[in-house]
N, C-alpha and C positions, 0 to 999 in steps of 0.2 A: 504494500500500500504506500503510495506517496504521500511524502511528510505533509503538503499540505492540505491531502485530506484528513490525516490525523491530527491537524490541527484547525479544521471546521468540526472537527468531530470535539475539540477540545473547549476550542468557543462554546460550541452550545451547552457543553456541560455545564460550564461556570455562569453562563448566562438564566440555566435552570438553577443554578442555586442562588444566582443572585435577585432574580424577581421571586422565590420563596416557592415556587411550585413543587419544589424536591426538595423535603423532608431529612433526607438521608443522602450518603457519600456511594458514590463507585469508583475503584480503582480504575483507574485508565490503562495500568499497564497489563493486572490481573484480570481484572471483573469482577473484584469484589464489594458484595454490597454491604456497608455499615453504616452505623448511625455515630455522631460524635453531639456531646451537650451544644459545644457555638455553632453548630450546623440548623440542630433542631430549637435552639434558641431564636436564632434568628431566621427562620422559617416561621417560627412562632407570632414573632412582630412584624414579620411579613404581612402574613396572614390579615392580621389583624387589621394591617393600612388598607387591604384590598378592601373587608368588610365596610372603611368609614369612607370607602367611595360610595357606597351603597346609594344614599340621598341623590346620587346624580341620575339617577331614577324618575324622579318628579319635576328633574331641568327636561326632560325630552318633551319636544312641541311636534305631539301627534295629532294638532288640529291645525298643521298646516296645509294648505292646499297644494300641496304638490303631494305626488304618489311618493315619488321617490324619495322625498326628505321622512317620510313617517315609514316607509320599509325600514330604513336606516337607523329608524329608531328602533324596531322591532329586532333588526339583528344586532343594536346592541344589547337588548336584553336578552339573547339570548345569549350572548356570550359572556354576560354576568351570571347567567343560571349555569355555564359551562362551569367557569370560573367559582360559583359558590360550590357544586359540588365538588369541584377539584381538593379547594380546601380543605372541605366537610372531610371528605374520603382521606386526606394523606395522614389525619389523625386518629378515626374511625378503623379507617383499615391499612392503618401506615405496617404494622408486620405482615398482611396479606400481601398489602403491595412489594416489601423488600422479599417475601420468601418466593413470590412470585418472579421477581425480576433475577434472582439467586437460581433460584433454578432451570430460567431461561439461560444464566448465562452458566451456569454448569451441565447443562443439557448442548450447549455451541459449545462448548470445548471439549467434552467426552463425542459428539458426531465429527469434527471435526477433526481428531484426533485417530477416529475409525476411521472415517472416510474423507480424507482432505477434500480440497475444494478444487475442481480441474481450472485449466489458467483461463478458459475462455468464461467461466462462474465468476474467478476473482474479477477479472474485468470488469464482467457484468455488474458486480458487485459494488467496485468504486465508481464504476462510472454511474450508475443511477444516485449512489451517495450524493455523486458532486453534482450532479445535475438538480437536485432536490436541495442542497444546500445555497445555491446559487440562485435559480429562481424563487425560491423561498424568498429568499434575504431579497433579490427586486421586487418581490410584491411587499414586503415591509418594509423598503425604503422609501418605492414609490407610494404607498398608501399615508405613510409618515407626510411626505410632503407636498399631498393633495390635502389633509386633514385638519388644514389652518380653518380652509374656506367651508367645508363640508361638515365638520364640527361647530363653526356658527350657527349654519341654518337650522343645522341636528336639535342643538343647546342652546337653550334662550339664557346665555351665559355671555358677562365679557370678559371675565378675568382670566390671563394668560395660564396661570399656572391651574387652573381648574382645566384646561383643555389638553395641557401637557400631561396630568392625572389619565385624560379617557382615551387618549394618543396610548399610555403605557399600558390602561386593560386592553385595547384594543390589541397590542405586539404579547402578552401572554398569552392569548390566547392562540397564538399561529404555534408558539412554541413548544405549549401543550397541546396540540396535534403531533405537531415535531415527533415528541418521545412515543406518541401512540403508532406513526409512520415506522419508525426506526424498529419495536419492536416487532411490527407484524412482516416488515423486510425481512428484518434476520429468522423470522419462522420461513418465511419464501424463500429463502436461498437454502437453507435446508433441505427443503421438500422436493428443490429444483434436482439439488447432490441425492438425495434421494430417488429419485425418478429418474436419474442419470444411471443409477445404480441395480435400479432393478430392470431399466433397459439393459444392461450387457449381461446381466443374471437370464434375462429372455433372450438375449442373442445364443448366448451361450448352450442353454439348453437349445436353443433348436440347433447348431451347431453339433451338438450330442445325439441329437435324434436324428438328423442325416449321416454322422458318421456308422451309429448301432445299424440303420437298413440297408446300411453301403456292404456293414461289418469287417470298419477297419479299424474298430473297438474293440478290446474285450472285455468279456462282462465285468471282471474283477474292476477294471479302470473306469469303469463307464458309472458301475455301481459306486466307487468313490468318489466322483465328480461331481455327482446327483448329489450325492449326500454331503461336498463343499458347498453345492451349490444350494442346497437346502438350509444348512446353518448360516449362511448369508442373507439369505432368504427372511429368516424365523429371525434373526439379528434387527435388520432393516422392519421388517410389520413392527416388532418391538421397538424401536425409534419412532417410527409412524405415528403410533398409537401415543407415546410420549409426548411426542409435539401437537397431538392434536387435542392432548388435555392444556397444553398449555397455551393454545391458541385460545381457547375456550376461556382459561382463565383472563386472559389478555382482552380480548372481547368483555367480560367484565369487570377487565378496571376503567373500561373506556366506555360504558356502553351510553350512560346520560350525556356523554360527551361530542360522539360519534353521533346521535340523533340528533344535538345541537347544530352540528356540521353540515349534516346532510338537509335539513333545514335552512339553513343561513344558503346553502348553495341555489336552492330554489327562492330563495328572495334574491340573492343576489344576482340571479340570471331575471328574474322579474324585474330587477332595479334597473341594470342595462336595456332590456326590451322597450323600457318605460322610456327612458334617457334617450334612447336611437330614436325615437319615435317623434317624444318632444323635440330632438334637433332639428329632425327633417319637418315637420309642422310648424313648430313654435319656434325654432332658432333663437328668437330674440329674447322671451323667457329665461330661457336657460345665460344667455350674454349677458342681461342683468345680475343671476342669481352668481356666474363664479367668472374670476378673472379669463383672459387670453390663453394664459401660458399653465391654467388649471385644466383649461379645454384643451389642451395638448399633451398635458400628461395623461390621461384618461386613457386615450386606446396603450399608452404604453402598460399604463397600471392593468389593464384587461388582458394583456399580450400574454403578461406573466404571471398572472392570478390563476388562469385559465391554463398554462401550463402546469404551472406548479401545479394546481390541481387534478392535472390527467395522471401527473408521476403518482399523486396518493389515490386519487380512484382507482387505477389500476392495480396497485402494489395491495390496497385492501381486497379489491374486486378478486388476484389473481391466488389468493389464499386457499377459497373451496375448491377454486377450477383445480387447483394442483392435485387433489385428493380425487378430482372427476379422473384428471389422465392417470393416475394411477391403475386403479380397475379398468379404464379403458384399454389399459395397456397387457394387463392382465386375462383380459377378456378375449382381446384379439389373438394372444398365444395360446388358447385350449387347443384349438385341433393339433396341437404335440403332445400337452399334458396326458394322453392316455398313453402312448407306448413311450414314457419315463419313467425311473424308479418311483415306487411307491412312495416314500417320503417327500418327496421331491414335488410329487403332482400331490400332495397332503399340503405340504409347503404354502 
């Protein structure tokens, strides 16, 4: 891995401990998960600053006549309901969550360890990283600095530092997706080495079953092979099955979060439809309402909100499919599984 993805990868950690979102320390070099007192201390009064943003609640003007300014409002509440339960949970269920993320990452070093990673995985692997770490980070610069003009209209507010406050819920909450991204990748990149895995497990035996009808096998070698290939077999379901309890759990540290998400996504594609529309009709509206050079960042801030967002619908979306190719893959090799060793077509 290239140092400077290990060192996007370094940023966000420090960046999760420093808006208070995490609770608890992970080794960067190990993966180990621990708690320390100034960690959970000041997580503590983290917390607490988020809570006494709560009042900016009753600043949001949802009787404005525009669609789009009262969407705006509505996805920020939802990412104060993302954000209340984030907190709620890291105290409520701060040992579920560290025993959960302990054994995600001793479950990646014990498969990794079994079955390394081929170099076109690792590839895959950094390069969707940095592609996620980089668009990421231009949807929250550019959303940073469209949200002078966009937070007026939002917040019947003038004071600077109140706006800087809903600027910062507004970036915890990209972040905590982040950590919910990042776990369900590293279950996909498993499942991928996995499914690489039992595809040469399937090459293999049909390889087996052409050599046994050709018979330039003998049964003694054929009978051992089945039965390598069976313990690899019985090995990999047994990983399988591992990460698919802990995808489950992961799914439940996320799940109030993830529906928040998938919501805010559907307003947020309603707010642009709204916005295209009033351009092309109203133009002049909209030229009132935000400067020149706020209407020029706008398709850039869409460019890459919209990317970003294909990296994590996909990366969540590609989780079950993996478990579909599995059996499908399994499926398609029966007509050899009958004249294979018994163990093997058990397997």
């Amino acid at each position: 891995m290239r140092r400077s993805t290990k060192w996007m990868m370094t940023v966000h950690y420090y960046i999760c401990l420093i808006m208070g979102i995490q609770s608890f320390c992970i080794d960067q070099a190990t993966g180990r998960v621990y708690s320390t007192t100034i960690v959970s201390l000041y997580s503590a009064l983290a917390s607490m600053a988020m809570f006494t943003l709560l009042p900016l609640l009753y600043y949001i003007d949802f009787n404005s006549p525009y669609l789009h300014v009262q969407i705006n409002g509505l996805l920020f509440v939802l990412r104060i309901i993302g954000l209340c339960v984030t907190i709620i949970c890291n105290w409520i269920k701060r040992q579920e969550f560290m025993t959960t993320l302990r054994d995600l990452m001793q479950a990646r070093d014990s498969f990794l360890k079994r079955w390394p990673l081929s170099e076109k995985l690792e590839q895959k692997y950094e390069n969707t990283l940095r592609m996620k770490y980089f668009w990421g980070f231009a949807t929250t610069v550019s959303m940073l600095l469209l949200s002078t003009e966009f937070y007026k209209l939002q917040f019947k507010l003038d004071s600077k530092y109140t706006l800087v406050a809903v600027m910062i819920l507004y970036s915890v909450f990209h972040v905590l997706m982040m950590n919910y991204f990042l776990c369900m990748f590293h279950l996909n990149i498993m499942l991928m080495a996995l499914n690489d895995e039992i595809k040469n497990i399937l090459k293999m035996s049909c390889h087996l079953w052409q050599l046994q009808r050709a018979k330039q096998i003998g049964s003694g070698a054929f009978i051992t092979q089945c039965c390598k290939l069976a313990d690899d077999l019985d090995e990999l379901a047994a990983a399988q099955y591992r990460l698919h309890l802990l995808g489950n759990r992961v799914y439940h540290m996320y799940d109030i979060q993830s529906a928040c998400a998938t919501l805010m996504v559907y307003l947020n594609s309603l707010s642009v439809y709204y916005m295209t529309y009033a351009s092309l009709q109203r133009g002049q509206v909209l030229a009132k309402q935000y400067s020149t050079w706020s209407l020029m960042l706008v398709p850039i801030f869409l460019t890459s909100y919209y990317i970003d967002l294909t990296i994590f619908m996909f990366t969540i979306m590609a989780y079950p499919e993996l478990y579909i190719k599995t059996g499908e893959m399994l499926r398609d090799c029966q007509p050899c599984t009958p004249t294979l060793d018994g163990r093997l077509e058990e397997s």
